[in-house]
N, C-alpha and C positions, 0 to 999 in steps of 0.2 A: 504493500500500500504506500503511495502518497502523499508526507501530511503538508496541512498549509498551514500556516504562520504567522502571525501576526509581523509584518516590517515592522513598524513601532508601536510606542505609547500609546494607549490612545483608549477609548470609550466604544464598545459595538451600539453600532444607531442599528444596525439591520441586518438578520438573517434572513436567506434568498434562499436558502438550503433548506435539506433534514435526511434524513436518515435513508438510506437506500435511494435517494432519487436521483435518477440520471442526468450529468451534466457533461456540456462541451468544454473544448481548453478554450480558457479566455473567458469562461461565462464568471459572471462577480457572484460567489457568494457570501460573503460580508462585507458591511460599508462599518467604517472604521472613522470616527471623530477625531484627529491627533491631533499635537500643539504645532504653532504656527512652523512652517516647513524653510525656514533657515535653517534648519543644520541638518534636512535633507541635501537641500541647494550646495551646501558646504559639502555636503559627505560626496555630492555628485561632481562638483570643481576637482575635489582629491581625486576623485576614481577618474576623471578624467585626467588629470595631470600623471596618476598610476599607469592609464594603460601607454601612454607616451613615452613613459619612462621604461617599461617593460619591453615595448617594441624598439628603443635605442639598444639598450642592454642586449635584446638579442643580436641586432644587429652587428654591434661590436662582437658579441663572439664568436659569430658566424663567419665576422671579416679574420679574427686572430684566428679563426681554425682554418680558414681557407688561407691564407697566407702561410701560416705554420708546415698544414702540410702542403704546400706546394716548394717551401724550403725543403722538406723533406725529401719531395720526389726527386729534389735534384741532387742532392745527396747522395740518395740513394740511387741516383742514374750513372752517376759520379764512381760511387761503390760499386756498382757493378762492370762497368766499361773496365775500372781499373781490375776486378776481379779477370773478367777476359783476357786481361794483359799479360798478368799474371800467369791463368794458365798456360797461353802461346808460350810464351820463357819459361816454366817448367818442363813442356813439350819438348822445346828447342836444346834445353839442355840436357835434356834425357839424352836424345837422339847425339848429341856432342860428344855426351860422355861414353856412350857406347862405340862411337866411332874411336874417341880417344883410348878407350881399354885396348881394343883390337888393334891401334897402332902402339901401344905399349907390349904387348905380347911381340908385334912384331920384331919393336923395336929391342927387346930382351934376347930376342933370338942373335939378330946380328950383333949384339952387343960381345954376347957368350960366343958368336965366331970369330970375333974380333972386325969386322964389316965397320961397325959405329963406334962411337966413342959414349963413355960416362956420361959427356956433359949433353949430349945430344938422349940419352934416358932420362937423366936429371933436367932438362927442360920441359920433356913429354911429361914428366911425374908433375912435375908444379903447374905446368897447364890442368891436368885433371883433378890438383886439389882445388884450383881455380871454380871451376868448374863444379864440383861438388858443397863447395863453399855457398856459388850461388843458388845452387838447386836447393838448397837447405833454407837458404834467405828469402827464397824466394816462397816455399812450400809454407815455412812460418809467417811470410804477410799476407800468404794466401788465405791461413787461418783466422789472422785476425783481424781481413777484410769480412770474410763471413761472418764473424763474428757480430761485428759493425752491422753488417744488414740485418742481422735476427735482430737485434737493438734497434734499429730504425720499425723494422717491419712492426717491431713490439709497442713502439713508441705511439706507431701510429694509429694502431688498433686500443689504444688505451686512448688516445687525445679523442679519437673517434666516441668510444663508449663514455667519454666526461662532455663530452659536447653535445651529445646524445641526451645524456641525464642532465643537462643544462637547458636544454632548448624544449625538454620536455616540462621541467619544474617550471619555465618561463610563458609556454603555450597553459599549462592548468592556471597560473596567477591571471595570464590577461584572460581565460575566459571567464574566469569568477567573475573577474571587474566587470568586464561587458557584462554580463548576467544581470549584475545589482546595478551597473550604471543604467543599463536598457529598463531594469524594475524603476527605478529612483525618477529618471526622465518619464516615464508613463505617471509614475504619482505627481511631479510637480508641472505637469500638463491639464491632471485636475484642477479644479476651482476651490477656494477656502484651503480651508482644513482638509477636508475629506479625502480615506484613501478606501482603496477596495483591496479586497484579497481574493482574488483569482481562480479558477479551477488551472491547476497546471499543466492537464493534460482531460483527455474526454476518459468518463468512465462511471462508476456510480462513486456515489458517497456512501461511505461504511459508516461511522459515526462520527457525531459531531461532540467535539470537547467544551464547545460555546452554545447554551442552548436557546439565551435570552438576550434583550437588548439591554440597554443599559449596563452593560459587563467589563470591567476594568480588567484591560490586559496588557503586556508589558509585551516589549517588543523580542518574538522568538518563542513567547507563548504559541500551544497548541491551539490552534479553533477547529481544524476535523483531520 
């Protein structure tokens, strides 16, 4: 069930209602006496200046998370080109050093027939610790470019699900506003005092919590 409410203070002049009887959204069934509607008007200036303030706010962090990750992706375009690099020169130097081993074999053979000399081994040898040197430096900034990307990729699936839970807590604040700003402009569109309280949707009425006129109710009170 549905219940309705008293918006404010105020005296019931009239039930339009009762018990089981079917009504539409929008049909009035209590008129409601309240005190003079300044600090309706007031409460309607805030929720107006609220939802403006609400719709900047998202705006901003819509702008810092679209910028955010857009530094991100270049980062991480950045991380990965470089990872490609990476792998080619690990490649390259696989395939070097393998050439290098097999001229080192060679080179040991003529060495032991007397063909070559020491220092012509001794330079093959320091080319392929060369060589092994970089495959290693290279193998390790390979890892800790990956690394970098799971961090980025993480970063960005977190900034996402906080932007997410921001933009969602800031769409329920401004619908409430609209809600009660849309109720506040319907009551100070009335004349006097007078406010009504509404059926909020079509359906029947189950009971009513106000059963008489002249009934003092505070605002947020039950009426059915």
């Amino acid at each position: 069930p549905i219940s309705v409410r008293a918006f404010k203070d105020g005296i019931v002049t009239e039930i339009r209602t009762e018990d089981a009887h079917a009504v539409s959204a929008g049909e009035t069934l209590f008129v409601i006496a309240s005190p003079p509607v300044g600090d309706r008007a007031a409460e309607w200036q805030g929720l107006k200046a609220q939802l403006e303030g609400t719709d900047a706010r998202l705006s901003n962090a819509r702008s810092r998370y679209e910028n955010e990750g857009k530094a991100r992706a270049e980062t991480m375009a950045q991380e990965k080109a470089h990872l490609e690099s990476l792998d080619r020169t690990i490649r390259m130097n696989t395939e070097q050093l393998a050439i290098a081993g097999e001229l080192a074999e060679r080179q040991k053979k003529t060495f032991e027939e007397g063909v070559s000399s020491w220092t012509d081994m001794a330079r093959l040898r320091i080319e392929i610790n060369r060589l092994t040197v970089e495959a290693e430096g290279a193998k390790s900034e390979r890892e800790n470019t990956r690394r970098a990307i799971e961090k980025l990729e993480h970063e960005s699936r977190g900034k996402q699900a906080e932007f997410r839970e921001i933009e969602r807590a800031l769409d329920e604040d401004r619908e409430k506003a609209r809600i009660r700003t849309a109720m506040l402009g319907k009551e100070l569109a009335q004349t006097g005092n007078v406010l009504t309280a509404s059926a909020p949707c079509a359906g029947s009425v189950v009971r009513l919590a106000v059963r008489s006129p002249r009934t003092a109710v505070r605002e947020g009170d039950l009426l059915a």
